[in-house]
N, C-alpha and C positions, 0 to 999 in steps of 0.2 A: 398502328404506329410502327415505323419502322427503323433502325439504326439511322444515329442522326436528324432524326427528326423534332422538332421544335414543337412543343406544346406550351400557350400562354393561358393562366390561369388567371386570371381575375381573384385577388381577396380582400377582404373587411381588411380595416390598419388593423385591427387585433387579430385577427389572422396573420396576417406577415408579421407580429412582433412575435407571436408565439414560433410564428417557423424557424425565424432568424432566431429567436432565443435556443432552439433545438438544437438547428445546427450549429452555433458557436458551445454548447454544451457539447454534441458528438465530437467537434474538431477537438474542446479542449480535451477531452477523454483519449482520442487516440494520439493525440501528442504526449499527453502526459505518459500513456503506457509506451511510446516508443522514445523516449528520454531514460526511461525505467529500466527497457529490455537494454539500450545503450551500454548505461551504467554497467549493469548486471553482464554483459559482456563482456565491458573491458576487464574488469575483476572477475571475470570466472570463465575461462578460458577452454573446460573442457564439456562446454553443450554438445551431448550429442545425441537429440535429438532434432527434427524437423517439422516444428511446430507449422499450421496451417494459417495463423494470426498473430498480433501481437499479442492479444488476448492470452491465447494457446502457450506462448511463449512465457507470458508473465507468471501463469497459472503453472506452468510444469516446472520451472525455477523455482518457483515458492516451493514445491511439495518436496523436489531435491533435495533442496537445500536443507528444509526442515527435516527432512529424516534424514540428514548426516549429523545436525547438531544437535539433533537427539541424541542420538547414538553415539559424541562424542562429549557431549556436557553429562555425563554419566560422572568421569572423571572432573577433579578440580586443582590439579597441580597443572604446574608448566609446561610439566610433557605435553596434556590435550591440549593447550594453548597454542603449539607446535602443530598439534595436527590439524586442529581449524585453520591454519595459518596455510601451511599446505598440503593443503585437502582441498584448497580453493573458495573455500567458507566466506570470503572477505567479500563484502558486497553492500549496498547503499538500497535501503530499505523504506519510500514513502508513506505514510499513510493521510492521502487528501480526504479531509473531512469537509461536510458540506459546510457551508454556511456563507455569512455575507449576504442575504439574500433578504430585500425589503418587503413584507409582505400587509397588504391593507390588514386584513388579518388570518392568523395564525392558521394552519389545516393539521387535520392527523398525520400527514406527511411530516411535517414541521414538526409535532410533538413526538414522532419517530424518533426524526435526527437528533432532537434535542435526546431524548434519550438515550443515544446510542452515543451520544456526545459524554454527557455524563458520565454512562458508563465506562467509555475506553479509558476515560478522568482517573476517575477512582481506578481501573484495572493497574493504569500506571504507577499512580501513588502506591498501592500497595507492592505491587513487584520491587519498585524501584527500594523501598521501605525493605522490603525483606531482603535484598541485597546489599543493602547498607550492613544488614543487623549480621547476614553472614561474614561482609567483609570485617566488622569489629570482632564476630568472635575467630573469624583466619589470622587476623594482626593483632590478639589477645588484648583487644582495646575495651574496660571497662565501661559501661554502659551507663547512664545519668539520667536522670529524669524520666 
């Protein structure tokens, strides 16, 4: 085989549904991460690194990022609110979870994602809950129930 050259493959319709289904997962994958790295550009202006992918690029923003607001959520006054602010810190964060997906029935894949489903659930409930409970005791707001 050589550049350019045309190869026909003959498949089962369940063969080409599964290919077509592959590749409309890879395209939506690499659009969504270059929507992402977009984003993450216009709001954070001093990348300076030369990532080899979008992948590379998405992955090395995240670790950035994350050890500056470690490093600055230390603090809880308005000053570090200031420095997150610029420091470049501002930035639009997805997390695409699976699902949507019909299946005759259910696989271990499937009670994977259900579980990691669950879990990010509750992860948030609880964060967001324990931030609630910081901001009532910062605004010395009485507690009920």
């Amino acid at each position: 085989m050589t550049r350019g050259e045309t190869v026909t493959k003959l498949n089962m319709i369940s063969e080409a549904q599964q290919t077509r289904d592959a590749m409309a997962k890879s395209l939506y994958s690499r659009l969504f991460d270059w929507i992402i790295y977009g984003l993450n550009r216009y709001f954070r202006t001093d990348l300076e690194y030369e990532p080899r992918s979008i992948v590379d690029i998405h992955k090395q923003h995240e670790k950035d990022l994350l050890k500056k607001k470690l490093s600055l959520l230390q603090e809880t006054d308005e000053e570090s609110c200031k420095k997150i602010r610029n420091n470049g810190l501002c930035s639009i964060s997805l997390l695409d979870l699976f699902g949507f997906e019909t299946f005759e029935s259910n696989s271990y894949e499937q009670l994977c994602i259900n579980i990691a489903n669950e879990q990010l659930q509750y992860f948030f409930r609880q964060h967001t809950f324990a931030w609630e409970m910081k901001e009532y005791e910062n605004e010395q707001i009485e507690k009920t129930g």
